[in-house]
C-alpha positions as CSV (number, residue, x, y, z in Angstrom):
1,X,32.6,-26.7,-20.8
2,X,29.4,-25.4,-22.6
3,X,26.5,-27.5,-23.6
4,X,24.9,-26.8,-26.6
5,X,21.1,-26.5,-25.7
6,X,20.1,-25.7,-29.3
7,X,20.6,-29.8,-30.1
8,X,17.9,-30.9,-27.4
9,X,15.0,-31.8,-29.2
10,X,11.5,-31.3,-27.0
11,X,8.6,-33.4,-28.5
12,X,5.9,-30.8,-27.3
13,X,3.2,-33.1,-28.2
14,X,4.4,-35.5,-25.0
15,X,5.0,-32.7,-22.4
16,X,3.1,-32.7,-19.2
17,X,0.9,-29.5,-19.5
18,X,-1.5,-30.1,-16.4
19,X,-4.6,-31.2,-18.3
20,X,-6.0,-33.7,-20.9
21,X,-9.1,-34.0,-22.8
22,X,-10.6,-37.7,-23.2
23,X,-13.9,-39.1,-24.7
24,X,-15.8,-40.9,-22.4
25,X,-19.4,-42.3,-22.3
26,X,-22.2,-40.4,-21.0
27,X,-22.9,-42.6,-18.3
28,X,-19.2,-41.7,-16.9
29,X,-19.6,-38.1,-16.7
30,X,-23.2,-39.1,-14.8
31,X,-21.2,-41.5,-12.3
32,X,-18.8,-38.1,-11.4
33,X,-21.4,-36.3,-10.2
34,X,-23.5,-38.5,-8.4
35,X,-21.3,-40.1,-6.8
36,X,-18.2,-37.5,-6.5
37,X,-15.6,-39.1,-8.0
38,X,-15.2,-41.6,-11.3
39,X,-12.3,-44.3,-11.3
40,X,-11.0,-44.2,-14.8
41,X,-8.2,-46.2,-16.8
42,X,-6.2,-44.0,-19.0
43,X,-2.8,-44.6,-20.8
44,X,-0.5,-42.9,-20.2
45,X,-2.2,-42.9,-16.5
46,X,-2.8,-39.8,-14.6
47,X,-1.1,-37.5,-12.8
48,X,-1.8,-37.0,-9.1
49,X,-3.7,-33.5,-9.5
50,X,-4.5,-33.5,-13.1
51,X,-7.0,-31.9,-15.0
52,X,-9.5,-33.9,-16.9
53,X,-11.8,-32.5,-19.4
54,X,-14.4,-35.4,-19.9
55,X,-16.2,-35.0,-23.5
56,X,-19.4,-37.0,-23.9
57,X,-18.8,-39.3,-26.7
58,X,-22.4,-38.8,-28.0
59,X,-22.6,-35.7,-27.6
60,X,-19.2,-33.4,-27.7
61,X,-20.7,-30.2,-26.6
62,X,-21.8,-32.3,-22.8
63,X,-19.2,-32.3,-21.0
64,X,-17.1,-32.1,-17.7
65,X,-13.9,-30.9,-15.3
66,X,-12.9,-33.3,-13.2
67,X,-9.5,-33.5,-11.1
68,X,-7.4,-36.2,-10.1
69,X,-6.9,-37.5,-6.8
70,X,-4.2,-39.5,-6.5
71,X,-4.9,-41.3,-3.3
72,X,-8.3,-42.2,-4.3
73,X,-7.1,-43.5,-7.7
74,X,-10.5,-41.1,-9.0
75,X,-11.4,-38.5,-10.6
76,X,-13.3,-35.8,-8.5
77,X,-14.8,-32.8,-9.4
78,X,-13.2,-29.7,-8.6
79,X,-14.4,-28.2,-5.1
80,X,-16.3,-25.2,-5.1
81,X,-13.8,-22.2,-3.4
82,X,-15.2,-21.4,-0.2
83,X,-16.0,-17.7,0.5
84,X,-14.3,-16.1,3.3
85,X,-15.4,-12.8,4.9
86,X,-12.6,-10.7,5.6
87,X,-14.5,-7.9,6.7
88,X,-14.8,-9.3,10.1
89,X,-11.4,-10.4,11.0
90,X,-9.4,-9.2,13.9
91,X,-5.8,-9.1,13.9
């Protein structure tokens, strides 16, 4: 029997797309970096490993990348890839 795909409606404005945007005090995006991670109510809540664009409320053109981490229930900001030397490698 064939389905007819063509019927399913997506609402595209409610699909999971890996990152969100959200206005937040200044004094949040502060708390991020000094002390690594922000715990942060949103609704609908995060996903474990989303991204979070953090937009200063007072000023929109401040503002931060954090990631979510779901077994710290935080925000965390993304870790800087470390640099491997491949030059010096032996099978």
């Amino acid at each position: 029997m064939a389905e007819d795909f063509e019927a399913t409606k997506v609402d595209f404005e409610h699909l999971y797309t890996g990152w969100r945007e959200l206005t937040v005090p200044v004094n949040q995006i502060e708390t991020l970096y000094t002390d690594k991670q922000l715990k942060l109510q949103t609704d609908p809540p995060l996903w474990a490993n989303e991204f979070v664009l953090l937009r200063d409320e007072s000023n929109p053109d401040h503002t931060a990348v954090a990631r979510y981490k779901a077994d710290l229930s935080a925000l965390i900001p993304p870790s800087t890839p470390q640099r491997t030397d491949l030059r010096n490698r032996t099978p």
